[in-house]
PyMOL Python script that loads the backbone (N, CA, C, O; Angstrom):
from pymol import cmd

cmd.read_pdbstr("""\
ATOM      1  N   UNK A   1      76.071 112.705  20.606  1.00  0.00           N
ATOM      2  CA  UNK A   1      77.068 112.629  21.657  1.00  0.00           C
ATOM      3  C   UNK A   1      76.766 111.419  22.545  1.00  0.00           C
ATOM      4  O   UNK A   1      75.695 111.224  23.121  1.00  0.00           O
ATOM      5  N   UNK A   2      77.839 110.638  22.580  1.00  0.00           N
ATOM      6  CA  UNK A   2      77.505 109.591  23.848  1.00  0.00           C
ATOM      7  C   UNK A   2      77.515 109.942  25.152  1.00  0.00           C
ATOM      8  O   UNK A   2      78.253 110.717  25.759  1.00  0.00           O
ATOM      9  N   UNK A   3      76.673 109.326  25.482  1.00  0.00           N
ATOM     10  CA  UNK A   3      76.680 109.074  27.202  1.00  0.00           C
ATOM     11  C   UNK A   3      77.709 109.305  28.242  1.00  0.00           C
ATOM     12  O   UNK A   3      78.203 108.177  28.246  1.00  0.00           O
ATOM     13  N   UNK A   4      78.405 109.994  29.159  1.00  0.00           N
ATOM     14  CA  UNK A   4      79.135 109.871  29.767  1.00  0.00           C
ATOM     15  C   UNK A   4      78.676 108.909  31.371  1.00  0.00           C
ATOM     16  O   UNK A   4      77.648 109.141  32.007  1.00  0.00           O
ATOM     17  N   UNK A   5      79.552 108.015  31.693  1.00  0.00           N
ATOM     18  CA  UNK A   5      78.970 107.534  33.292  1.00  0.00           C
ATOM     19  C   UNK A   5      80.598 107.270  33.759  1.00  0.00           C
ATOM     20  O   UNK A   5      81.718 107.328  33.252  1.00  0.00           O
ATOM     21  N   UNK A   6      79.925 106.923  35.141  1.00  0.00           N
ATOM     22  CA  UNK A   6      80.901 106.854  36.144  1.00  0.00           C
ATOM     23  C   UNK A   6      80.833 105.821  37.180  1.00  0.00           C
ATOM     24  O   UNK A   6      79.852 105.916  37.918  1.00  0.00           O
ATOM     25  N   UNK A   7      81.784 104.687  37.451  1.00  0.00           N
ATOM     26  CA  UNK A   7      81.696 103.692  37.691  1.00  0.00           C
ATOM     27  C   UNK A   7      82.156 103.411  39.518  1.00  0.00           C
ATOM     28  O   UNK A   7      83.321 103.592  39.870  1.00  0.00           O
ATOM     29  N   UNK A   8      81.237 103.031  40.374  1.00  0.00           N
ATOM     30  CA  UNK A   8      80.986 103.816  41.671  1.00  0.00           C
ATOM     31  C   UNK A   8      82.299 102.418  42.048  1.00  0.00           C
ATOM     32  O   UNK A   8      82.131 101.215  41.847  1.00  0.00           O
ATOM     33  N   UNK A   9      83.413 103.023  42.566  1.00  0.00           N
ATOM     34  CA  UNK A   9      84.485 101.990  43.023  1.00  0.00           C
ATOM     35  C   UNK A   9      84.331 101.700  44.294  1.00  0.00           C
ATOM     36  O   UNK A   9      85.169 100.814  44.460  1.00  0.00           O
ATOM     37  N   UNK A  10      83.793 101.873  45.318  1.00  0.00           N
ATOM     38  CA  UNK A  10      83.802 101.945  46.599  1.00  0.00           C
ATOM     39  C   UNK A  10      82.503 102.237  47.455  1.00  0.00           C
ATOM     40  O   UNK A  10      82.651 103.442  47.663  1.00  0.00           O
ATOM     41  N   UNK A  11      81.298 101.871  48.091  1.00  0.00           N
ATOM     42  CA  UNK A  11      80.371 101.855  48.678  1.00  0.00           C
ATOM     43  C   UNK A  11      80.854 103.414  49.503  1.00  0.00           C
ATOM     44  O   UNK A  11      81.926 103.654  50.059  1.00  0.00           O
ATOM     45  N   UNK A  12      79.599 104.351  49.336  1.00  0.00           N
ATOM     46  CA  UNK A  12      79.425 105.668  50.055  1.00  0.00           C
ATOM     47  C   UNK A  12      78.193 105.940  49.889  1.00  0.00           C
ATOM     48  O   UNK A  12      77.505 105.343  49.060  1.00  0.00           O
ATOM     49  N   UNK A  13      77.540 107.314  51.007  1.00  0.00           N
ATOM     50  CA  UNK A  13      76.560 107.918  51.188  1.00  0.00           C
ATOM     51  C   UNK A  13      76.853 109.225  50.235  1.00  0.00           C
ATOM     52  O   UNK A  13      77.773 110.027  50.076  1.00  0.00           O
ATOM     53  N   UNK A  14      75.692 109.008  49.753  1.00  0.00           N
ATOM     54  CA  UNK A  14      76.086 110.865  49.092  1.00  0.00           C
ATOM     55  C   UNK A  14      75.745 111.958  49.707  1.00  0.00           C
ATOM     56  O   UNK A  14      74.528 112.079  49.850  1.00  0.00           O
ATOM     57  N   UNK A  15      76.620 113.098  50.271  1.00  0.00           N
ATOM     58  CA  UNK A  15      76.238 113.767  51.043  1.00  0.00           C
ATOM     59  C   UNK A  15      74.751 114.772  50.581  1.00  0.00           C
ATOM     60  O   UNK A  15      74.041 115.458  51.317  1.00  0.00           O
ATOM     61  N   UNK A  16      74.662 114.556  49.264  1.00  0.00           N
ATOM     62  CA  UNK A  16      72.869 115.119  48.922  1.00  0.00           C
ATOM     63  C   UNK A  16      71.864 114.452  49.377  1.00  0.00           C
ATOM     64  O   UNK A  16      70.681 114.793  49.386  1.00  0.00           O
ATOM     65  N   UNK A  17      72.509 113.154  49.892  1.00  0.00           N
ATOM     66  CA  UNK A  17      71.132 112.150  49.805  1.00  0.00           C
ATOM     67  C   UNK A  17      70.705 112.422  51.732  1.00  0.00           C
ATOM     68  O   UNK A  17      69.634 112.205  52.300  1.00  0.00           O
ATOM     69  N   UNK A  18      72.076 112.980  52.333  1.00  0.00           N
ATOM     70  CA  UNK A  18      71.426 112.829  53.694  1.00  0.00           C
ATOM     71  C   UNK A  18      70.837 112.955  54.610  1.00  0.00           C
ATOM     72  O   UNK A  18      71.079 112.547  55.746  1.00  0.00           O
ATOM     73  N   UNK A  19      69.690 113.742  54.091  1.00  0.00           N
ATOM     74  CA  UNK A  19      68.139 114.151  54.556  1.00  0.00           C
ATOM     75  C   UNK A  19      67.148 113.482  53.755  1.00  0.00           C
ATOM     76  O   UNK A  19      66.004 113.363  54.192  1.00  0.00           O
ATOM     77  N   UNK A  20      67.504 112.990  52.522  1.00  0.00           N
ATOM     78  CA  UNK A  20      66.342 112.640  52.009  1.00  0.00           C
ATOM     79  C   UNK A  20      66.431 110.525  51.884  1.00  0.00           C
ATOM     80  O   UNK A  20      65.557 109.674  51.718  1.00  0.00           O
ATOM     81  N   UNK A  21      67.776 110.464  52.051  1.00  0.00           N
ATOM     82  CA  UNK A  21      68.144 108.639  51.944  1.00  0.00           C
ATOM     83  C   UNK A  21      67.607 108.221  50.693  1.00  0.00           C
ATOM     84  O   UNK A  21      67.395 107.017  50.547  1.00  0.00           O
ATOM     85  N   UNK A  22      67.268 109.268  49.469  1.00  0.00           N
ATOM     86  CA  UNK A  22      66.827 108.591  48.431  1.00  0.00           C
ATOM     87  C   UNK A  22      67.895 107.345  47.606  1.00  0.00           C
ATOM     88  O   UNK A  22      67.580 106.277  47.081  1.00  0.00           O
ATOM     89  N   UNK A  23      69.246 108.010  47.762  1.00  0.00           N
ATOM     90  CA  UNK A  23      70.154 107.175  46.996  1.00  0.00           C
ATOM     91  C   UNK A  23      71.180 106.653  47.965  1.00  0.00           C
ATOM     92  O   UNK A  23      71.564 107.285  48.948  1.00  0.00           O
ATOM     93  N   UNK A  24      71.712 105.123  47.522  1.00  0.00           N
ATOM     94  CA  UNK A  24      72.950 105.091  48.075  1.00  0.00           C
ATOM     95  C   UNK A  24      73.624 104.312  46.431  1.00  0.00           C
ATOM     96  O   UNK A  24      73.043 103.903  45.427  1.00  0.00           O
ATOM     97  N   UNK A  25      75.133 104.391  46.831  1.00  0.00           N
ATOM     98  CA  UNK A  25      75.873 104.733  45.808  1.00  0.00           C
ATOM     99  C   UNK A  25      77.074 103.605  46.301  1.00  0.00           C
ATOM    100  O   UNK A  25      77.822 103.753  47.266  1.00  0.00           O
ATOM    101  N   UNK A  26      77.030 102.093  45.080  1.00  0.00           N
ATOM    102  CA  UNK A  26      77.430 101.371  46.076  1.00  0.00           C
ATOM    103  C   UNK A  26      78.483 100.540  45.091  1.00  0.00           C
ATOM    104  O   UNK A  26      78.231 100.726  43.901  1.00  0.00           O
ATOM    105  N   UNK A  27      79.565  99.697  45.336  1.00  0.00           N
ATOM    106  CA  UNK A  27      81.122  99.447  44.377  1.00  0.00           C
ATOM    107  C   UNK A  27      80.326  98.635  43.162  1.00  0.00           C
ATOM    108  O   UNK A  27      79.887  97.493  43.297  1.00  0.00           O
ATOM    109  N   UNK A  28      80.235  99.326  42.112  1.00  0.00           N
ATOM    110  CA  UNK A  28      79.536  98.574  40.746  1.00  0.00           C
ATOM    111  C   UNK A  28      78.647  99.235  40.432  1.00  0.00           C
ATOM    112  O   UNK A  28      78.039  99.043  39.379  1.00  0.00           O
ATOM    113  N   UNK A  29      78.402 100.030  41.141  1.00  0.00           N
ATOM    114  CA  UNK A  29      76.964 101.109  39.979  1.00  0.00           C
ATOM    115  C   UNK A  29      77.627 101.849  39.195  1.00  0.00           C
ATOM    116  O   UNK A  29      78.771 102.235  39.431  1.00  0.00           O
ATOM    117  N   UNK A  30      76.832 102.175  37.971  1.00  0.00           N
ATOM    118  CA  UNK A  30      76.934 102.897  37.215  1.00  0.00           C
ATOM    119  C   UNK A  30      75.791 104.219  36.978  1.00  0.00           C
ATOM    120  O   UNK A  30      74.595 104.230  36.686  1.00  0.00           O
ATOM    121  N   UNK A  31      76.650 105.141  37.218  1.00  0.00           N
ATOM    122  CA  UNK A  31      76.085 106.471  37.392  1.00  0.00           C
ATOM    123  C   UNK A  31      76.289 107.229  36.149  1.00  0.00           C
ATOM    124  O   UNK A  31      77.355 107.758  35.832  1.00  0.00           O
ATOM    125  N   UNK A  32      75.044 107.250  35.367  1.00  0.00           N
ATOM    126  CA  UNK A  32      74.917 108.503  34.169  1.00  0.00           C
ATOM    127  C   UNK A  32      75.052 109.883  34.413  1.00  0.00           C
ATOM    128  O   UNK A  32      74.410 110.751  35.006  1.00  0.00           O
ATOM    129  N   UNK A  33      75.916 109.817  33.877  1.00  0.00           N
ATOM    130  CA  UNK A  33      76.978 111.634  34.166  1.00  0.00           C
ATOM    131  C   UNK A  33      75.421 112.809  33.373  1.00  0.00           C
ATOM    132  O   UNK A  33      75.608 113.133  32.200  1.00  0.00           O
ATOM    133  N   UNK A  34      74.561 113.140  33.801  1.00  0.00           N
ATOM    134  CA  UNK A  34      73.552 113.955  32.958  1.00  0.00           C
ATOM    135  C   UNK A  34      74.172 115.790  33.059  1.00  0.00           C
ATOM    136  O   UNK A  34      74.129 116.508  32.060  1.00  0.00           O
ATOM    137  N   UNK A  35      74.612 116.203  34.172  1.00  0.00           N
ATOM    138  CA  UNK A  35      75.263 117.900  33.769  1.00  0.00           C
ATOM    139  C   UNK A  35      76.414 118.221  35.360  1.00  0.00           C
ATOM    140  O   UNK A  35      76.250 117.786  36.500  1.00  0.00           O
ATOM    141  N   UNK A  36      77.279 118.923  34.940  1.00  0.00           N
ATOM    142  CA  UNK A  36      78.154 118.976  35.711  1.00  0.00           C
ATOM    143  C   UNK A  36      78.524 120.307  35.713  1.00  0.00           C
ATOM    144  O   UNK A  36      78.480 121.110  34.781  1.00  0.00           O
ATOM    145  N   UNK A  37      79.022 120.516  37.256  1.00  0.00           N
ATOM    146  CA  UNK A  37      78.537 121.595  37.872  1.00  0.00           C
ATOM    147  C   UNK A  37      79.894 122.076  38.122  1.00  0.00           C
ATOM    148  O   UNK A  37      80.764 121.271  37.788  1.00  0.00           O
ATOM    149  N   UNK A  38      80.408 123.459  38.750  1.00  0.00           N
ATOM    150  CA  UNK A  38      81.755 123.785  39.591  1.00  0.00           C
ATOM    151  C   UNK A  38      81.709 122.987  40.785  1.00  0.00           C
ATOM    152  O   UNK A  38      82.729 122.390  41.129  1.00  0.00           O
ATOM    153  N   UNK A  39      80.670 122.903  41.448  1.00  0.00           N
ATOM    154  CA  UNK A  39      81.213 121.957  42.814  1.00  0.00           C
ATOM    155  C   UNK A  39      80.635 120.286  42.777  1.00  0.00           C
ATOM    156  O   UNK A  39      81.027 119.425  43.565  1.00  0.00           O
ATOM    157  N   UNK A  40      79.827 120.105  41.900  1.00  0.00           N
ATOM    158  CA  UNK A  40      79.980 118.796  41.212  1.00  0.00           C
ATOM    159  C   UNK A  40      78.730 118.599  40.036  1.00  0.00           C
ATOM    160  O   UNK A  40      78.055 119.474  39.494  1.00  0.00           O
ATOM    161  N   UNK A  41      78.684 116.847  39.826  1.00  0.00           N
ATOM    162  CA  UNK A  41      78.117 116.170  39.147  1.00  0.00           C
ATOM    163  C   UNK A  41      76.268 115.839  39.544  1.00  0.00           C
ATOM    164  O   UNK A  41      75.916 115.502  40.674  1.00  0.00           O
ATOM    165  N   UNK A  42      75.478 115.986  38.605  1.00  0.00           N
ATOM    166  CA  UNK A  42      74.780 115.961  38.670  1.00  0.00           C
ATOM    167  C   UNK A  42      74.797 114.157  37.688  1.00  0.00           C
ATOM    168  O   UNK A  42      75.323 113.916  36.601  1.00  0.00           O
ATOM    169  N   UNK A  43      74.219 113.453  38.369  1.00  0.00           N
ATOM    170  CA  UNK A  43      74.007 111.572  37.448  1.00  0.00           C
ATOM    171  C   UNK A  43      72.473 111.522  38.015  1.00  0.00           C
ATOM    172  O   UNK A  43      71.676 112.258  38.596  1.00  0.00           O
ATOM    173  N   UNK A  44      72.559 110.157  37.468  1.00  0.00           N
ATOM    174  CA  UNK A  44      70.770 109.116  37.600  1.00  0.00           C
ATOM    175  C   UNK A  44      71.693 107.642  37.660  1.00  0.00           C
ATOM    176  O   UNK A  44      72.676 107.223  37.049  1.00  0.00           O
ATOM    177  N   UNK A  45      70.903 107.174  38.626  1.00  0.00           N
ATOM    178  CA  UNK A  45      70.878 105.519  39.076  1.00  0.00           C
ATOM    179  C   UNK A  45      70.233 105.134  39.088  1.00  0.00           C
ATOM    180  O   UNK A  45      69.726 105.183  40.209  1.00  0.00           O
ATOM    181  N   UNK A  46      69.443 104.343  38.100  1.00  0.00           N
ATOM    182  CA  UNK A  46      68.449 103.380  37.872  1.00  0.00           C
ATOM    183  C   UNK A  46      67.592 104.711  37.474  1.00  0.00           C
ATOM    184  O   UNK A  46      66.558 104.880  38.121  1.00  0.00           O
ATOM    185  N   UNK A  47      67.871 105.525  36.625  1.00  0.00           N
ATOM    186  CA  UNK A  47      66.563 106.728  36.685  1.00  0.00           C
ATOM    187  C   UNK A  47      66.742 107.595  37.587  1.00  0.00           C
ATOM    188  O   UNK A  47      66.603 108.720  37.106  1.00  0.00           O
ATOM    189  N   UNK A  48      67.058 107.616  38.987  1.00  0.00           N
ATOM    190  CA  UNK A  48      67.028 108.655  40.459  1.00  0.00           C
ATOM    191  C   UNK A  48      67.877 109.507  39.832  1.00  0.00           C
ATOM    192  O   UNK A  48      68.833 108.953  39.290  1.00  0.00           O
ATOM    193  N   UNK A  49      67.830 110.420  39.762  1.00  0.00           N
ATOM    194  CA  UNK A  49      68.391 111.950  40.111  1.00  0.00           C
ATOM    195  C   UNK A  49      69.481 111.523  41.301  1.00  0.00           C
ATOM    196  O   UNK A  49      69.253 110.863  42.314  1.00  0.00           O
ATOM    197  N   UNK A  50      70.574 112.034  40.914  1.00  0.00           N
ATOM    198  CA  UNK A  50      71.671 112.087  42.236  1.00  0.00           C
ATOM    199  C   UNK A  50      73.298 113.088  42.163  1.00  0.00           C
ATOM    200  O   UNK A  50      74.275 113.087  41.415  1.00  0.00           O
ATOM    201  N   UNK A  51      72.967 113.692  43.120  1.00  0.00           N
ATOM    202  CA  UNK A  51      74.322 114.806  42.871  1.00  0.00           C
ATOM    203  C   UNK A  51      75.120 114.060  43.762  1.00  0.00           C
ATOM    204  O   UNK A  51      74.854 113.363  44.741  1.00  0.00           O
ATOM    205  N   UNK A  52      76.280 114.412  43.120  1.00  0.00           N
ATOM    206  CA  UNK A  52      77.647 113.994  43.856  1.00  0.00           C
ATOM    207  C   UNK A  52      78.484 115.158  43.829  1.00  0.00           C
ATOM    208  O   UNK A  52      78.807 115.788  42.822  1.00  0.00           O
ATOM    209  N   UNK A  53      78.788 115.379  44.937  1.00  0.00           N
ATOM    210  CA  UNK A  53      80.040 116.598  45.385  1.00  0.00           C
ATOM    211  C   UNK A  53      81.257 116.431  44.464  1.00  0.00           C
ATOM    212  O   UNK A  53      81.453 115.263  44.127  1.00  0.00           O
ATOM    213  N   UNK A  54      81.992 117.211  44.054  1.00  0.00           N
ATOM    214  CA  UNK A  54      82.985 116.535  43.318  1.00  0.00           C
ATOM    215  C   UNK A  54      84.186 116.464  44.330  1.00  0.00           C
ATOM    216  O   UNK A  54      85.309 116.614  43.848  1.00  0.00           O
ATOM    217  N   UNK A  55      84.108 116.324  45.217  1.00  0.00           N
ATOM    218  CA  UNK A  55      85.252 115.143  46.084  1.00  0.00           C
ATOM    219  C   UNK A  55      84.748 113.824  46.432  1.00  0.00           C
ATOM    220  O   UNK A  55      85.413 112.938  46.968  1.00  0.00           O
ATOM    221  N   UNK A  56      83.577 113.758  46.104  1.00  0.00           N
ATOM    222  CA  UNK A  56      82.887 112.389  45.808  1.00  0.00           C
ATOM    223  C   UNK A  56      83.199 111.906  44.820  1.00  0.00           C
ATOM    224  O   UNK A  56      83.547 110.726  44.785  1.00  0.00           O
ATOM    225  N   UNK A  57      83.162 112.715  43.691  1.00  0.00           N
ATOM    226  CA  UNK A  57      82.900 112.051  42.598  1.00  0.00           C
ATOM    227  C   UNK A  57      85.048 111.279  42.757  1.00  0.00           C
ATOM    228  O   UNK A  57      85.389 110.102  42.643  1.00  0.00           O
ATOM    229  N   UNK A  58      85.786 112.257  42.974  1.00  0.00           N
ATOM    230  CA  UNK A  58      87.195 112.286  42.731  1.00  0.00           C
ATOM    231  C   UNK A  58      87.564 110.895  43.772  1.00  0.00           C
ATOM    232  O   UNK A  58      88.653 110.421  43.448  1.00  0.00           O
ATOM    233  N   UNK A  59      86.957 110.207  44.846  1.00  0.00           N
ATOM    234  CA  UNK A  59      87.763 109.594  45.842  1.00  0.00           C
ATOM    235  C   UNK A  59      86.960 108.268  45.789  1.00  0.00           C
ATOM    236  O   UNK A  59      87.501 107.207  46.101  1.00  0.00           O
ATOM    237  N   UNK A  60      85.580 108.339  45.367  1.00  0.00           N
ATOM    238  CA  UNK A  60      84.615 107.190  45.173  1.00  0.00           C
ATOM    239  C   UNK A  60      84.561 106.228  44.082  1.00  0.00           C
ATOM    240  O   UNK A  60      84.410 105.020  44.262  1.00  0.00           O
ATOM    241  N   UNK A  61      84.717 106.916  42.684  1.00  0.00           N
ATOM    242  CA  UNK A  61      83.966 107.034  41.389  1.00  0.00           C
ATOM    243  C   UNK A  61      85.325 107.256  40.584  1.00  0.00           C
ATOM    244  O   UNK A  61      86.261 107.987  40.908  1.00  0.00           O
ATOM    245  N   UNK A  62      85.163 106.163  39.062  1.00  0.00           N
ATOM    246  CA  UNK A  62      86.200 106.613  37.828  1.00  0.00           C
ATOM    247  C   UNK A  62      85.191 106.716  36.317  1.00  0.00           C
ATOM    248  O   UNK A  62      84.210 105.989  36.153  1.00  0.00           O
ATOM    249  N   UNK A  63      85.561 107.552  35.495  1.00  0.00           N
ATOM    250  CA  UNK A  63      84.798 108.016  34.480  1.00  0.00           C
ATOM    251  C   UNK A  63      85.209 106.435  33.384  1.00  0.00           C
ATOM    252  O   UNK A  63      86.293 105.875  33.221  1.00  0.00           O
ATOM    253  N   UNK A  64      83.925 106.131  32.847  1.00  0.00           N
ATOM    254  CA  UNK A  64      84.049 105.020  32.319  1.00  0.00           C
ATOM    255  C   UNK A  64      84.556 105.466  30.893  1.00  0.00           C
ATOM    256  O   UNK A  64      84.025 106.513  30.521  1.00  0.00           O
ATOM    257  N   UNK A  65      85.562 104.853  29.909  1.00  0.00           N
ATOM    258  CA  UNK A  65      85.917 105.380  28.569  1.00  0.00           C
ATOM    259  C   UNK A  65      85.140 104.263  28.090  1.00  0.00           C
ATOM    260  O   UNK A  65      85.004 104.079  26.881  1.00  0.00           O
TER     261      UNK A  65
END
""", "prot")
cmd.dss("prot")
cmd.show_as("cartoon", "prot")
cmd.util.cbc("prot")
cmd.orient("prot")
């Protein structure tokens, strides 16, 4: 199975990251889709672990074909 990612259209904070500031999520990254959730996406950026809410994922982010 290939890879799914998601191609970050627009510079945002991820609301997981905002106690810890591990990630920011910025217009041109590419985020590896690794398991997806009811209230969102679980990816890696550069390797990091990073959840995205899925109204993040829906207003930020487009699924790369």
């Amino acid at each position: 199975m290939t890879e799914r990612k998601l191609e970050v259209l627009k510079d945002f904070f991820p609301k997981s990251a905002e106690r810890s500031f591990h990630v920011t999520c910025q217009a041109g990254d590419i985020l590896v889709i690794e398991q997806e959730h009811d209230h969102g996406t679980m990816c890696r950026k550069n390797g990091v672990i990073c959840f995205l809410l899925e109204e993040e994922v829906y207003r930020y982010c487009r699924e790369l074909k």
